[in-house]
C-alpha positions as CSV (number, residue, x, y, z in Angstrom):
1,X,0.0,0.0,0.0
2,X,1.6,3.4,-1.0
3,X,1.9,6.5,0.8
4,X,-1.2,7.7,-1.2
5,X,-3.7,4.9,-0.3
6,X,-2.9,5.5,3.5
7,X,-3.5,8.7,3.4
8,X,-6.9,8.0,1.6
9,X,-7.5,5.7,4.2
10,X,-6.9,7.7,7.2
11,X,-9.7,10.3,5.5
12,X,-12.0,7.3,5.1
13,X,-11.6,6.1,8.4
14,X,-12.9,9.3,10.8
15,X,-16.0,9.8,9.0
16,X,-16.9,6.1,8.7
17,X,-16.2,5.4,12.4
18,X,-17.9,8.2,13.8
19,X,-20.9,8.3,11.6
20,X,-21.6,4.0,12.7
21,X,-21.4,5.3,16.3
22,X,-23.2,8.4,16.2
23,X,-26.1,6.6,13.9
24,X,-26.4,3.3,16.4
25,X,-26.5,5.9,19.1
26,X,-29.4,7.8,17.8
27,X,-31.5,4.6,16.7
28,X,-30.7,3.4,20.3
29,X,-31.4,6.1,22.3
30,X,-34.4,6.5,19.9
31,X,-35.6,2.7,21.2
32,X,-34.4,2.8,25.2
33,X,-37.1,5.5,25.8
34,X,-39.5,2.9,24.6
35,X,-38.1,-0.2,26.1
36,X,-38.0,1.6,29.1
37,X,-41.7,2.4,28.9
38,X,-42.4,-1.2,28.0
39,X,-40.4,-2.6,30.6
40,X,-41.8,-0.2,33.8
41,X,-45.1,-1.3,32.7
42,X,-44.7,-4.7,32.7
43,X,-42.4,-4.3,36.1
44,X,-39.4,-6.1,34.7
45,X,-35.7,-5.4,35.9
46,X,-34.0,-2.7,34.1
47,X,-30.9,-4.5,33.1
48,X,-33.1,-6.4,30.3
49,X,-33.4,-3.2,28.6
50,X,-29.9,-3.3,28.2
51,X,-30.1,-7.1,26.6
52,X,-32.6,-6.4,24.7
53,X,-30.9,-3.1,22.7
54,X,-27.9,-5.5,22.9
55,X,-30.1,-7.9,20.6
56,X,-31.0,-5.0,18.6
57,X,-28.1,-3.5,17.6
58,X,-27.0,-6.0,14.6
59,X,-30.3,-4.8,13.0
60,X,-28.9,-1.6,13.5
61,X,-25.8,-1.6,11.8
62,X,-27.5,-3.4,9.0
63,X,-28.4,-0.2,7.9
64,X,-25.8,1.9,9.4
65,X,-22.8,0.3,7.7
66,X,-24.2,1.5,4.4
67,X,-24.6,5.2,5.7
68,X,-21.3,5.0,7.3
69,X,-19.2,3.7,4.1
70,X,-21.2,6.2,1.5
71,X,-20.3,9.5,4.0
72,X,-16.9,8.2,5.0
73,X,-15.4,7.6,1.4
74,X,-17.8,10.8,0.5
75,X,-16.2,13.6,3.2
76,X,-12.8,11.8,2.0
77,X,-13.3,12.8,-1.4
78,X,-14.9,16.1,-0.9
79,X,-11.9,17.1,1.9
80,X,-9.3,16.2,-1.4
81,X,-11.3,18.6,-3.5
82,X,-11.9,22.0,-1.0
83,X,-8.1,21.5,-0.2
84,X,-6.9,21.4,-4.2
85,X,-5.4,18.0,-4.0
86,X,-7.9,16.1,-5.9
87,X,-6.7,18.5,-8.5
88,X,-2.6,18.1,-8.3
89,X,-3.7,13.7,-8.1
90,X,-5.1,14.8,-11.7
91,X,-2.3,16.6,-12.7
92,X,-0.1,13.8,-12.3
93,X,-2.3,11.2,-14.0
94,X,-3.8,9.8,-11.1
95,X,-7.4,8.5,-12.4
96,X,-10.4,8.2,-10.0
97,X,-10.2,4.3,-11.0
98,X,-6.9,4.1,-9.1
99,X,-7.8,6.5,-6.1
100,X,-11.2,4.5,-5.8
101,X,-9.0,0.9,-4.6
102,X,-8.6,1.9,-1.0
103,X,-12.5,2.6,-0.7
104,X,-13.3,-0.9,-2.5
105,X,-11.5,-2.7,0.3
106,X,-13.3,-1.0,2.5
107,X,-16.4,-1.7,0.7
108,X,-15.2,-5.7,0.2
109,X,-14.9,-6.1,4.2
110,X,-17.4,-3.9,5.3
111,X,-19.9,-5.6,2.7
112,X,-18.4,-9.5,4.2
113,X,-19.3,-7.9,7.5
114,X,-22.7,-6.6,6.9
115,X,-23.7,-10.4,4.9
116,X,-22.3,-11.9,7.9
117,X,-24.5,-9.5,9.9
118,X,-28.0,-9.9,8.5
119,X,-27.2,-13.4,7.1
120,X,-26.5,-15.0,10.3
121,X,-26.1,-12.7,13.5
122,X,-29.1,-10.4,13.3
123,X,-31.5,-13.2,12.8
124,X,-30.5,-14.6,16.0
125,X,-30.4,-11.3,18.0
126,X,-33.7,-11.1,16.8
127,X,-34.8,-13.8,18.0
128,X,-33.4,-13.4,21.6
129,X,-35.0,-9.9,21.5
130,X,-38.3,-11.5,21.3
131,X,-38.0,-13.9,23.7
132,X,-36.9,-11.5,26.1
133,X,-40.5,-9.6,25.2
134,X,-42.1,-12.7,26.0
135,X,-40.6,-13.3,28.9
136,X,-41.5,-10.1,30.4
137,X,-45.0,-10.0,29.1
138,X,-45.1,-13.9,31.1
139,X,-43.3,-12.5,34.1
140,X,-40.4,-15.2,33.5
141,X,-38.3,-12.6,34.3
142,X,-39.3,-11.5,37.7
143,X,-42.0,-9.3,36.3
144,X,-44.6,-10.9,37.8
145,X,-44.1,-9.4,41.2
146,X,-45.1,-5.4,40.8
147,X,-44.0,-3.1,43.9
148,X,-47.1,-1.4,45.7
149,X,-50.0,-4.2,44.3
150,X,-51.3,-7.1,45.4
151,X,-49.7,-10.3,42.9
152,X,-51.1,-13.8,42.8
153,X,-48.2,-16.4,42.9
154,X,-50.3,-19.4,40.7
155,X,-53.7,-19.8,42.8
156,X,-52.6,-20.3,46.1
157,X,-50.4,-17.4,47.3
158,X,-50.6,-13.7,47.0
159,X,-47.9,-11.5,47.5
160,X,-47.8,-7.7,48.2
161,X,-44.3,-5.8,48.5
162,X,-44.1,-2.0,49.9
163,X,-40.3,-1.4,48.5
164,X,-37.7,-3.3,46.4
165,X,-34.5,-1.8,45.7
166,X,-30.9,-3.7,44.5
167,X,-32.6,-5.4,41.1
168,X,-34.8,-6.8,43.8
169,X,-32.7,-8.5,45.9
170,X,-33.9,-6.0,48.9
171,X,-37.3,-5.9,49.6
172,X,-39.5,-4.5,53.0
173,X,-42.6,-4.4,54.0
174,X,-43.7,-7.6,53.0
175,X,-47.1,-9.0,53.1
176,X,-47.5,-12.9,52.2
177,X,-50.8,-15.0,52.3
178,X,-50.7,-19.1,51.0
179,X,-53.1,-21.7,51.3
180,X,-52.0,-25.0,51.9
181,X,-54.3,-28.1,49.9
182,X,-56.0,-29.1,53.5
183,X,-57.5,-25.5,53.9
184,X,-54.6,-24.2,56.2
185,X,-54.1,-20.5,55.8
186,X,-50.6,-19.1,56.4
187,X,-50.2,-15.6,56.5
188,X,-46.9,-13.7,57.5
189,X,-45.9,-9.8,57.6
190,X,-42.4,-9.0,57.6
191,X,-40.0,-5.8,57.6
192,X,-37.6,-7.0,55.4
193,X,-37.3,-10.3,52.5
194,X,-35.4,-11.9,50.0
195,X,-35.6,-14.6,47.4
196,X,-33.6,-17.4,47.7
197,X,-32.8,-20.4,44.7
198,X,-32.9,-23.4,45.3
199,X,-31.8,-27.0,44.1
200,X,-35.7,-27.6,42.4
201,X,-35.8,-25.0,39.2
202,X,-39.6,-25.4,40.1
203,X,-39.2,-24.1,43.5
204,X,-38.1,-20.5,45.2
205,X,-37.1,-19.7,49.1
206,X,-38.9,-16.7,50.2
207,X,-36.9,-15.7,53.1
208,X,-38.4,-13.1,55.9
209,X,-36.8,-11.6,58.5
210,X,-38.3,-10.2,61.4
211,X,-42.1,-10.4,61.1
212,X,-45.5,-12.2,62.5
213,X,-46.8,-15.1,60.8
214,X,-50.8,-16.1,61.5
215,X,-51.7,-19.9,60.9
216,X,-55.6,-20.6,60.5
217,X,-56.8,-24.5,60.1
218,X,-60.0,-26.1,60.5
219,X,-57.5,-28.2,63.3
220,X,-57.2,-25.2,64.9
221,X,-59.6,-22.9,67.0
222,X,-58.2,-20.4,67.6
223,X,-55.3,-18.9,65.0
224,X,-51.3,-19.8,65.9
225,X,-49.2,-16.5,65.7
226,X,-46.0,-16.6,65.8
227,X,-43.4,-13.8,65.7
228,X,-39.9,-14.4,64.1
229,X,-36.5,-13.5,63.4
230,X,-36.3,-15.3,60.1
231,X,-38.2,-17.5,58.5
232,X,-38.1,-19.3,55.2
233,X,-41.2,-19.7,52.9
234,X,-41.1,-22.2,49.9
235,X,-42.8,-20.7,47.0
236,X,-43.6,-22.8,43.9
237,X,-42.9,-21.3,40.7
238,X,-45.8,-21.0,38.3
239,X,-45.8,-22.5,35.1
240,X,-45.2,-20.7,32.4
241,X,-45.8,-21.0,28.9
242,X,-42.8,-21.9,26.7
243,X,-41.4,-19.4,24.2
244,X,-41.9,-20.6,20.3
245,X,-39.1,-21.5,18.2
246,X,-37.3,-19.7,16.0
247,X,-38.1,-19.2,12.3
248,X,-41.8,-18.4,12.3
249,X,-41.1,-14.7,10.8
250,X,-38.7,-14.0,8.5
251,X,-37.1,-11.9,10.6
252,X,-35.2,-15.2,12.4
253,X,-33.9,-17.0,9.6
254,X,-30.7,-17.2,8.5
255,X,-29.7,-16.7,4.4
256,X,-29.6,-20.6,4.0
257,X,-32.8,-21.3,5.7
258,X,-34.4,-18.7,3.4
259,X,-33.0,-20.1,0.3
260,X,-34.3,-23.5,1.6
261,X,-38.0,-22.8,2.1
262,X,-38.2,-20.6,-1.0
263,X,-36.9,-23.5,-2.5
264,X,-39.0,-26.3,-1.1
265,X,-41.6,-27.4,-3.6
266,X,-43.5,-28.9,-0.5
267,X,-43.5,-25.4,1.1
268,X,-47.0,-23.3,1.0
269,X,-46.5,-20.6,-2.0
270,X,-47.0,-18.0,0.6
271,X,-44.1,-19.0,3.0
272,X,-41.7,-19.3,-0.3
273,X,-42.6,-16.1,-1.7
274,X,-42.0,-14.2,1.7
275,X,-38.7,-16.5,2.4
276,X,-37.5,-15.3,-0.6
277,X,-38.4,-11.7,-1.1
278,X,-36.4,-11.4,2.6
279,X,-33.8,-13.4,1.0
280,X,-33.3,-11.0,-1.8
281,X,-33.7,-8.1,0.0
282,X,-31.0,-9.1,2.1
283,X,-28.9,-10.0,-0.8
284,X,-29.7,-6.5,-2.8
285,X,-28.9,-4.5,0.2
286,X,-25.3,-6.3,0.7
287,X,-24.7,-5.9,-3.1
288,X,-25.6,-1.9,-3.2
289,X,-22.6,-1.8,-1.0
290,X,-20.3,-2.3,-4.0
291,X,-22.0,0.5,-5.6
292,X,-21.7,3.0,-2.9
293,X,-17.9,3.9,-3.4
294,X,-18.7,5.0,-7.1
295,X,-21.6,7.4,-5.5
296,X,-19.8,8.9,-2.8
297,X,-17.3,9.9,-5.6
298,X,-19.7,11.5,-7.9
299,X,-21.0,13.1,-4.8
300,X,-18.3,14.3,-3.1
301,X,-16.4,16.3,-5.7
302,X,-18.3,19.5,-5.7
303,X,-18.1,21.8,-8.9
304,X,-14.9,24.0,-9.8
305,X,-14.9,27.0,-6.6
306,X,-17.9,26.0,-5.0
307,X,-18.1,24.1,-1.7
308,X,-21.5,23.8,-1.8
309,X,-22.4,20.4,0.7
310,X,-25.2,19.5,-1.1
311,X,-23.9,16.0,-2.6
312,X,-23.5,15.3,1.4
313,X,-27.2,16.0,1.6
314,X,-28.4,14.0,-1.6
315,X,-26.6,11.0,-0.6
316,X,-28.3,10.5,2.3
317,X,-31.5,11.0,0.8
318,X,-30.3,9.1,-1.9
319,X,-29.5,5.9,0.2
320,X,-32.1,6.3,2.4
321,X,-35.2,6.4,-0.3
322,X,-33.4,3.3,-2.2
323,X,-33.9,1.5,0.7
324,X,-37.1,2.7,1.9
325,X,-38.0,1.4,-1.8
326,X,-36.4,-2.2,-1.2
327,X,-38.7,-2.1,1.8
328,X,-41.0,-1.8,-0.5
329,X,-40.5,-4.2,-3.1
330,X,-40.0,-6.8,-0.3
331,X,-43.4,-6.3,0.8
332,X,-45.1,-6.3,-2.5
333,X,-43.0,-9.8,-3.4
334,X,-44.2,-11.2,-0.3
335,X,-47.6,-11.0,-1.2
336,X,-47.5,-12.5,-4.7
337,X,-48.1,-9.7,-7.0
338,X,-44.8,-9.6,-8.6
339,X,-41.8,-12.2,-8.9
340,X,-39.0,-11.3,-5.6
341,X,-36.5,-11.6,-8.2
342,X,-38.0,-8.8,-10.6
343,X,-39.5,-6.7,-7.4
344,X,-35.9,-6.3,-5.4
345,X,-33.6,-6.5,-8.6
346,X,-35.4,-4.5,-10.8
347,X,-34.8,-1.0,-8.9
348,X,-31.4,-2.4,-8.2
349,X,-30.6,-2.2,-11.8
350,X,-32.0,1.2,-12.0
351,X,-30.4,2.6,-9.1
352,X,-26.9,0.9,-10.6
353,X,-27.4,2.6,-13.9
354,X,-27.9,5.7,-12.2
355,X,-24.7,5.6,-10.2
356,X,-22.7,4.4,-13.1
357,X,-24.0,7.7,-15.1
358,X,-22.8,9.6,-12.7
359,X,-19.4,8.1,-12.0
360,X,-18.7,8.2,-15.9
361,X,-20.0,12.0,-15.8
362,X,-17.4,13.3,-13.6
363,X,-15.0,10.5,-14.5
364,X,-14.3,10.6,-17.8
365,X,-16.8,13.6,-19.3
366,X,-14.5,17.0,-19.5
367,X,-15.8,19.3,-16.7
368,X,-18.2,16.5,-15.9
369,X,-20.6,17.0,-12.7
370,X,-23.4,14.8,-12.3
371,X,-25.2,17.3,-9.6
372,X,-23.9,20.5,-11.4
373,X,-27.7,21.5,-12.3
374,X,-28.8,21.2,-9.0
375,X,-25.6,22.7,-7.2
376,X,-26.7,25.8,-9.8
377,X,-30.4,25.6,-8.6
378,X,-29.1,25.6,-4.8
379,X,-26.8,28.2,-4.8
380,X,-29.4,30.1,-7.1
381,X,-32.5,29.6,-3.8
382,X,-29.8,30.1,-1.3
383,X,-28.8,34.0,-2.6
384,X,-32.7,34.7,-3.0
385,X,-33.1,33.5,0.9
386,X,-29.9,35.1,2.0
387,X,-30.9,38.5,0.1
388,X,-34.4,38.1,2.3
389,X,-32.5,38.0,6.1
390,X,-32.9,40.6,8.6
391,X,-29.3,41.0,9.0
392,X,-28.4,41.1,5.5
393,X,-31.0,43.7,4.7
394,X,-29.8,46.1,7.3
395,X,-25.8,45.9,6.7
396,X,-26.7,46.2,2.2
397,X,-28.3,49.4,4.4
398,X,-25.6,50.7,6.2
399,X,-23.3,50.2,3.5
């Protein structure tokens, strides 16, 4: 690698790195508000929020990998042209083809990463994801016992706790009622409690400390109290339902499971059109990846003295709307109307062509710029605004 493609590399780097972290921030802080929400309300601990965005972020570097190679090669580009170097690279014969082979390896592992990503990893993340929401919607995960309210423990035992602090390992002012099969009633107040595991998965310790426990039976006639130090409660677990497996959505299979039921003649011709519409989809969207370098170029070079930003602007929208589109294209393929193969790789054609236009516009067409039209147009809306400011008015009047 020469002095040249390092140097390309380092400007590639910076942009690429901080746009993946500052795009998974967003889309995470974006879906913690609402996991939050959903967790509080369902009474969970808060540290599965953290497992669950855990099992979301592959999904969201499926999309932010893209974004992050399109502005990183793009700002690298478009910093060689505002500084006049892109221009001396030219002067010595240095074509865009050659500068453009340090943003194709990028583009190579990035793209093996992103296949390996929404081919294997995400479908499993996604799948942990919702098994955590089921869990906490079954109280699996210790949401079944809410602070401040009255919880039934299966039918016989009801549970009501004042105050839980430590992820629930500290809880006062406890109130605990159980019935026992021959009609005993034990019911026990206590200042303090903690749950205890034991050797039966089926079975939890409930240990009080320092509290009054009542014992009614048709034995007795009058009521047994009895006031404790400690005092250990077993508590049988209820049953809950088990989780489903993976690969009833789409969602949760992996590329080769995909290919398989869209494949399988003894498959239902709605489960092979979905499984392969999401297989082509994921297989367009790791392909456009190849294009991206070629578009951040013809981006990125703004025209002769102008630093106008707006080829930052288009690509986004640009890359965004494609895939918005694939979105699309995967949901009308799923439902039959049109071949997956012509609905995902028809627009990827288009959207090829269309980058290739522009690459051989600024490439090899003399004073070539794909966006020059628009650039004009901008820079023409931006002097009619600017002319229409406060502040510009009064200095064109003190002048």
């Amino acid at each position: 690698m020469t002095a040249l493609d390092r140097y390309i590399a380092r400007l590639i780097a910076v942009p690429l790195i901080s746009t993946l972290i500052i795009s998974a921030m967003l889309l995470v802080l974006d879906r913690m508000l609402r996991l939050f929400d959903f967790v509080a309300s369902e009474g969970g601990p808060v540290s599965v929020v953290w497992r669950m965005l855990a099992n979301l972020l592959p999904e969201y570097l499926g999309l932010g990998i893209p974004i992050g190679l399109m502005l990183g090669i793009l700002l690298a580009f478009r910093r060689l042209a505002t500084t006049s170097e892109l221009d001396v690279l030219r002067a010595v014969g240095m074509s865009y083809g050659r500068m453009l082979r340090v943003p194709y390896m990028y583009a190579v592992v990035l793209a093996a990463l992103n296949l390996a990503i929404v081919g294997y990893i995400q479908p499993y993340a996604r799948y942990n994801y919702e098994g955590l929401r089921f869990e906490l919607r079954t109280g699996a995960l210790g949401a079944s016992i809410k602070v401040g309210e009255f919880t039934n423990l299966g039918d016989r035992m009801t549970l009501r706790i004042e105050e839980s602090r430590k992820e629930g390992t500290d809880l006062s002012g406890i109130f605990v009622s159980a019935r026992a099969p021959g009609g005993d009633i034990v019911s026990a107040t206590a200042e303090k409690g903690q749950f205890l595991r034991t050797d039966d998965p089926d079975v939890i310790i409930f240990r009080l400390t320092k509290g009054t426990l009542i014992h009614q039976s048709p034995k007795f006639n009058v009521p047994r109290v009895l006031t404790f130090d400690a005092h250990d409660l077993p508590i049988d677990l209820p049953r809950f339902e088990q989780f489903r497996q993976r690969g009833e959505r789409n969602l949760e299979l992996t590329l080769p499971e995909l290919a398989r039921i869209g494949g399988d003649p003894k498959a239902s011709e709605t489960d092979r059109d979905t499984s392969r519409s999401a297989f082509h989809f994921r297989v367009v969207e790791v392909a456009t990846m190849f294009l991206l370098p070629l578009l951040a170029l013809a981006l990125g070079v703004p025209p002769k003295r102008s630093t106008s930003a707006l080829g930052v602007f288009l690509s986004i929208v640009m890359i965004v709307t494609y895939h918005k589109i694939n979105e699309y294209a995967q949901s009308i393929g799923s439902l039959g109307r049109i071949d997956p193969l012509i609905a995902l790789w028809a627009p990827f054609l288009v959207f090829a062509g269309l980058v290739l236009w522009m690459y051989y516009t600024i490439a090899y067409v003399p004073g070539g710029q794909p966006i020059g039209a628009l650039e004009r147009v901008f820079a023409k809306a931006w002097k009619a605004i600017a002319k229409r400011l406060p502040g510009r008015r009064r200095r064109a009047a003190s002048a």
